[in-house]
FITI-522191 format. One record per residue (C-alpha): x, y, z; chain. Coordinates in nm, 4 decimals. Example, Ala and Ser with C-alpha at 12.3 -4.5 7.8 and 13.67 -1.06 7.14 Angstrom:
// residues 2
R       px       py       pz kette
R   1.2300  -0.4500   0.7800     A
R   1.3670  -0.1060   0.7140     A
//
This chain:
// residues 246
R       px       py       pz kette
R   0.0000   0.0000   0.0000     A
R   0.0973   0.3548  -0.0500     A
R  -0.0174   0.6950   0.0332     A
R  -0.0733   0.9422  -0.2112     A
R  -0.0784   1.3136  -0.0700     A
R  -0.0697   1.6721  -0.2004     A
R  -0.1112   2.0495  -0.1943     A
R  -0.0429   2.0812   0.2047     A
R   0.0014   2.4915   0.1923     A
R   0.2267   2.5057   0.4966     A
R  -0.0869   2.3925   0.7501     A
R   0.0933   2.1770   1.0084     A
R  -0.2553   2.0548   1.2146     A
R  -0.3778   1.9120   0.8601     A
R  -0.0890   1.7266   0.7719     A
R  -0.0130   1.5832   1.1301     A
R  -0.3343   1.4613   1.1178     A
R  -0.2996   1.2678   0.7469     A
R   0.0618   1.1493   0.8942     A
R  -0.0911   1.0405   1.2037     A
R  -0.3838   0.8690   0.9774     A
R  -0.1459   0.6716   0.7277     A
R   0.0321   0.5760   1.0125     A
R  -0.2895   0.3677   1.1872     A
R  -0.3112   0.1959   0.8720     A
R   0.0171   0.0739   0.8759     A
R   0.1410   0.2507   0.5531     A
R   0.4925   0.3578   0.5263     A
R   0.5341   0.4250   0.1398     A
R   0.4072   0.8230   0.1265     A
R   0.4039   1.0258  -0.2096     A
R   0.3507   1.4014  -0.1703     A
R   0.2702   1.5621  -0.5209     A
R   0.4366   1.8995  -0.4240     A
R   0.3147   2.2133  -0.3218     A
R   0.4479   2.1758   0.0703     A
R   0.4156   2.5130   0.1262     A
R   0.2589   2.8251   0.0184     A
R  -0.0858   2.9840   0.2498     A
R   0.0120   2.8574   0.5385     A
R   0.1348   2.9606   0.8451     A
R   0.4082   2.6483   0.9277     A
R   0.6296   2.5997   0.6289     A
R   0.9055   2.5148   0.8037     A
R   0.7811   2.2710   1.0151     A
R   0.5692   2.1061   0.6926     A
R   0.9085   2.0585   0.5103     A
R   1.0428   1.9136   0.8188     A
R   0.7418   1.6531   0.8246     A
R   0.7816   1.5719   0.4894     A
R   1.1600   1.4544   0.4463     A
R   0.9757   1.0947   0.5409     A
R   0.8085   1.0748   0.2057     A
R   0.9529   0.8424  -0.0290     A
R   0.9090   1.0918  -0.2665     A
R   0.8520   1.4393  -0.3262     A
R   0.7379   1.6529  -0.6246     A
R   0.8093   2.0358  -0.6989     A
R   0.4735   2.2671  -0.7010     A
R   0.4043   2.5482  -0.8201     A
R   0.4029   2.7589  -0.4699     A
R   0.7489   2.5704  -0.3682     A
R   0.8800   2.6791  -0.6910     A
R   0.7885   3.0238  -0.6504     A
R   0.9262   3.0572  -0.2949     A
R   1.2719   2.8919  -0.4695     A
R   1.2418   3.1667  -0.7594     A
R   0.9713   3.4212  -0.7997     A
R   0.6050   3.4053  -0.8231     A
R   0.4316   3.4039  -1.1592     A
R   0.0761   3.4315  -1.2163     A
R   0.0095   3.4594  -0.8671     A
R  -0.2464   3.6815  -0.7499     A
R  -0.1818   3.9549  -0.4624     A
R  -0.2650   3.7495  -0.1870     A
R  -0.0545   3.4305  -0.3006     A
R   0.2322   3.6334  -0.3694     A
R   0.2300   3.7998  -0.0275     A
R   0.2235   3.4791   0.1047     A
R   0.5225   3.3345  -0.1188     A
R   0.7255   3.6550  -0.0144     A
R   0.6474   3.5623   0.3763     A
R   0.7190   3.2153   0.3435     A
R   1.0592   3.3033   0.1807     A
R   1.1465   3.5041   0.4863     A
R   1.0504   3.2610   0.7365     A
R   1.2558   3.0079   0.5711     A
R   1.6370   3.2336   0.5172     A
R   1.5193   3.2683   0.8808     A
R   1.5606   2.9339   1.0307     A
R   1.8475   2.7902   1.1926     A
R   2.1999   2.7555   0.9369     A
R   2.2177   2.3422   0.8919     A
R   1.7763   2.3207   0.9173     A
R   1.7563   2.6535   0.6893     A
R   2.0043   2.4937   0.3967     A
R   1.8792   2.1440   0.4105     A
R   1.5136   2.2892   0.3770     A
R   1.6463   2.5043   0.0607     A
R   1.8639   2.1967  -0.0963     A
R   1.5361   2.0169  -0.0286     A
R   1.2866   2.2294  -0.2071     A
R   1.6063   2.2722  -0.4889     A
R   1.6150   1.8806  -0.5533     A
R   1.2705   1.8238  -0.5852     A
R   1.1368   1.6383  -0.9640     A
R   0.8337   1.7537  -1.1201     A
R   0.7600   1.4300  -1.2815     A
R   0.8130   1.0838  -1.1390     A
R   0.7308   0.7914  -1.4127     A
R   0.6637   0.3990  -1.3037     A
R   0.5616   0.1585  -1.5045     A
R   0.1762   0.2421  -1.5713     A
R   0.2324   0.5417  -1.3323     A
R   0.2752   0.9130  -1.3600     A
R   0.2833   1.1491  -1.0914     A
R   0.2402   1.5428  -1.1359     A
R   0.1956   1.8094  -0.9348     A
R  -0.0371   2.0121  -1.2365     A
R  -0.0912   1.7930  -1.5497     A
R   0.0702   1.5641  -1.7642     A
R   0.1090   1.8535  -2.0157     A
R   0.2398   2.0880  -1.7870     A
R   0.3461   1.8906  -1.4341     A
R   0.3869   2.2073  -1.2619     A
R   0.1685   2.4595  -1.3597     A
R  -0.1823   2.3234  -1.5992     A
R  -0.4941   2.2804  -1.3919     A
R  -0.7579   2.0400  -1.4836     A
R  -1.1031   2.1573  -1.3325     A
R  -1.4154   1.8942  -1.3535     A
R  -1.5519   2.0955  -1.6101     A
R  -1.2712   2.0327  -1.8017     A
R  -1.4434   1.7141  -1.9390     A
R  -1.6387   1.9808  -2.1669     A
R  -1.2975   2.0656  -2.3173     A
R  -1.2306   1.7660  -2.5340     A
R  -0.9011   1.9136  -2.7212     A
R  -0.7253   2.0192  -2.3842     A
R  -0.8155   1.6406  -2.2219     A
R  -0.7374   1.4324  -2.5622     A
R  -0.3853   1.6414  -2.4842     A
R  -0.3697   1.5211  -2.1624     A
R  -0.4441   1.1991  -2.1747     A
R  -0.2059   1.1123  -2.4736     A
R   0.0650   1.1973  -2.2453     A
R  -0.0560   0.9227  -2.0046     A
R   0.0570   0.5820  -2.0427     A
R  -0.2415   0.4039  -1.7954     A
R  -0.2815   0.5645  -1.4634     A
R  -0.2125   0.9242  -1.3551     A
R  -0.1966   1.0818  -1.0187     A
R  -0.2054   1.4706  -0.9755     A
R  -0.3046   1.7859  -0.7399     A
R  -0.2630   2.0917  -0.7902     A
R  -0.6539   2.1892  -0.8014     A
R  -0.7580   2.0977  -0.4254     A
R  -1.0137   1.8883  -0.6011     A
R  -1.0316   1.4915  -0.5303     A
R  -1.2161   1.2841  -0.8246     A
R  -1.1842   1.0576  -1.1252     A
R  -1.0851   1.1924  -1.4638     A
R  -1.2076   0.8771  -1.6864     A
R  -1.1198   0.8910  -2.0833     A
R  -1.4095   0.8714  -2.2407     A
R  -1.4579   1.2474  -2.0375     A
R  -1.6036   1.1870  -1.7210     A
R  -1.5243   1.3606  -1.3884     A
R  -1.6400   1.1260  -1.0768     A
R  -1.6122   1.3068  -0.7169     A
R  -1.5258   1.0596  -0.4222     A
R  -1.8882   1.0454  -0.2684     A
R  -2.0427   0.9578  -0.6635     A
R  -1.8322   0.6069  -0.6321     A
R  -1.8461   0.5353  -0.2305     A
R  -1.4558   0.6772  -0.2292     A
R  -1.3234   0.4055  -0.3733     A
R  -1.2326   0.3438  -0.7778     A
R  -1.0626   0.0327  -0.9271     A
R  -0.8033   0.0732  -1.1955     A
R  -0.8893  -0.1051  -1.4884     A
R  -0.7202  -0.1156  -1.8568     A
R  -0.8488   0.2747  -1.9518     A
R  -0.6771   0.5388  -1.8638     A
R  -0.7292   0.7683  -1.5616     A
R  -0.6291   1.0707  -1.3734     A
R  -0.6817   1.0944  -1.0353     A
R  -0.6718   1.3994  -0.8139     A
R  -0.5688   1.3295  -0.4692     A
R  -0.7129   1.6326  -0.3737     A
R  -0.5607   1.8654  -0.0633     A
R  -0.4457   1.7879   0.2668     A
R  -0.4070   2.1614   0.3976     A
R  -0.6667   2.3593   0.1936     A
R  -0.9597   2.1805   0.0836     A
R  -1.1433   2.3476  -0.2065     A
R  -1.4292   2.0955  -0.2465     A
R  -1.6602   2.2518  -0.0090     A
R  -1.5413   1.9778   0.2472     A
R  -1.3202   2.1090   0.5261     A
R  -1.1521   1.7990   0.5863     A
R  -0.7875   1.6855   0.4467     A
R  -0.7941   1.4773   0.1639     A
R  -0.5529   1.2010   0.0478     A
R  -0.4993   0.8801  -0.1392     A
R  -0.4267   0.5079  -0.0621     A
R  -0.3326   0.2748  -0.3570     A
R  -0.4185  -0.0586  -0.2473     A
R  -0.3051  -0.3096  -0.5190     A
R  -0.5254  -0.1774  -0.7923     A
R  -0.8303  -0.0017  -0.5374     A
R  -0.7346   0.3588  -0.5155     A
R  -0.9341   0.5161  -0.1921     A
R  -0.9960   0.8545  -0.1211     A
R  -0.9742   0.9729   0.2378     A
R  -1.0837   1.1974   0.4667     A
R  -0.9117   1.3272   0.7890     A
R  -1.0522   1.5857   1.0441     A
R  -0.7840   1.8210   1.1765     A
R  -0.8468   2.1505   1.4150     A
R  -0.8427   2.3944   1.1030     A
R  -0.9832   2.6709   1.3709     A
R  -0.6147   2.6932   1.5297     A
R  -0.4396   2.6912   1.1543     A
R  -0.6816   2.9934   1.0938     A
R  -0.5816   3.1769   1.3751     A
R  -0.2188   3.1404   1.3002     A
R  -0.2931   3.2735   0.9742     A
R  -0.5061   3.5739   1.1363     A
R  -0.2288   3.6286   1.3819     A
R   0.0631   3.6791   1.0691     A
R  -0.0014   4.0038   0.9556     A
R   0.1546   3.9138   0.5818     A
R  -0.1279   3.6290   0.5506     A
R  -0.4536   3.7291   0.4423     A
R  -0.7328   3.6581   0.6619     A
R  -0.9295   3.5005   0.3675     A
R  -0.6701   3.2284   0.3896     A
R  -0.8010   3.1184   0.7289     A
R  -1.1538   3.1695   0.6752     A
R  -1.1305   2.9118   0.3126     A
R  -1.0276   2.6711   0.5625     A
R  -1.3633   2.6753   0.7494     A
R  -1.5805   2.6340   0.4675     A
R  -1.3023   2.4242   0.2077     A
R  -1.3384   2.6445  -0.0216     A
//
């Protein structure tokens, strides 16, 4: 079995709790599809927590603390420019293994069958692909050509089943649970520290043989909020989302 994670934004109560979930089921193989940090108030700490993973992908927000933020809007890019400064603030030996960290990270990893992205297939670190994307036919086609079977992704904070014959099918549509067959798939793993599918709650993955499961972990996102409300450089917005997983 292995655990498929993603999109953690820096909030350390969400991914303690995921860590702390895996961990009951007895799962020690973790894959976190990249953006560690970004939004939230513990970046440090999240990178810490996440030097267990077997592997690790570059986002886009760990890229842009790395380099410069493109595309971002005023609020993400505040939040890059914090993040930066809390992390040439740490300790010497924690501070460079946390940069060489974030430096070494892949944006693709390729098994047989298997692809892992942060974004897309077409463009691992940046390309989202929406549900409604299924109405875009040329854009998926795209996609999917650059898939071999089975592809596992992030990126939009939104868990579900890309099928290709242009279907989108959330978690609670197939009882959280979808087999892997012969077609080709993508699969969002959705967000462990800022849920965007109107459920509060972390989201993950567990590959089970050929049974992919989506999770669902409670974690006090009331004391990540007030961290964020408490950091002056963090928009409040970014603690209220978390309330309402938006």
């Amino acid at each position: 079995m292995r655990a498929i994670i993603s999109d953690i934004h820096a909030n350390l109560e969400a991914l303690e709790a995921v860590l702390a979930d895996i961990s009951r089921q007895g799962i020690t193989e973790i894959y976190c599809l990249g953006d560690i940090i970004g939004y939230g108030p513990n970046p440090c700490e999240c990178i810490d927590k996440v030097y267990q993973c077997k592997l690790t992908l570059l986002g886009n927000h760990d890229q842009a603390a790395l380099f410069d933020p493109e595309g971002f809007n005023a609020s993400a890019e505040r939040a890059v420019f914090w993040t930066r400064r809390q992390l040439e603030s740490g300790s010497g030996a924690a501070a460079d293994r946390r940069w060489e960290y974030l430096g070494e990270l892949p944006r693709v990893h390729r098994e047989p069958k298997f692809l892992f992205v942060h974004g897309s297939a077409r463009n691992p670190l940046n390309e989202y692909v929406f549900p409604e994307d299924i109405y875009n036919q040329r854009k998926m086609e795209r996609i999917f050509s650059l898939v071999e079977q089975y592809c596992f992704q992030g990126h939009t904070h939104i868990p579900g089943v890309f099928t290709e014959d242009l279907n989108f099918l959330a978690p609670e549509e197939i009882d959280f649970k979808y087999e892997l067959g012969e077609k080709k798939v993508l699969i969002n793993v959705g967000s462990v520290g800022q849920p965007r599918n109107g459920d509060p709650r972390s989201s993950y993955v567990v590959v089970d043989g050929n049974t992919v499961y989506f999770k669902r972990v409670d974690y006090d996102f009331g004391k990540t909020a007030q961290k964020i409300y408490d950091i002056p450089d963090l928009d409040n917005f970014l603690g209220d989302r978390l309330k309402d997983g938006r």
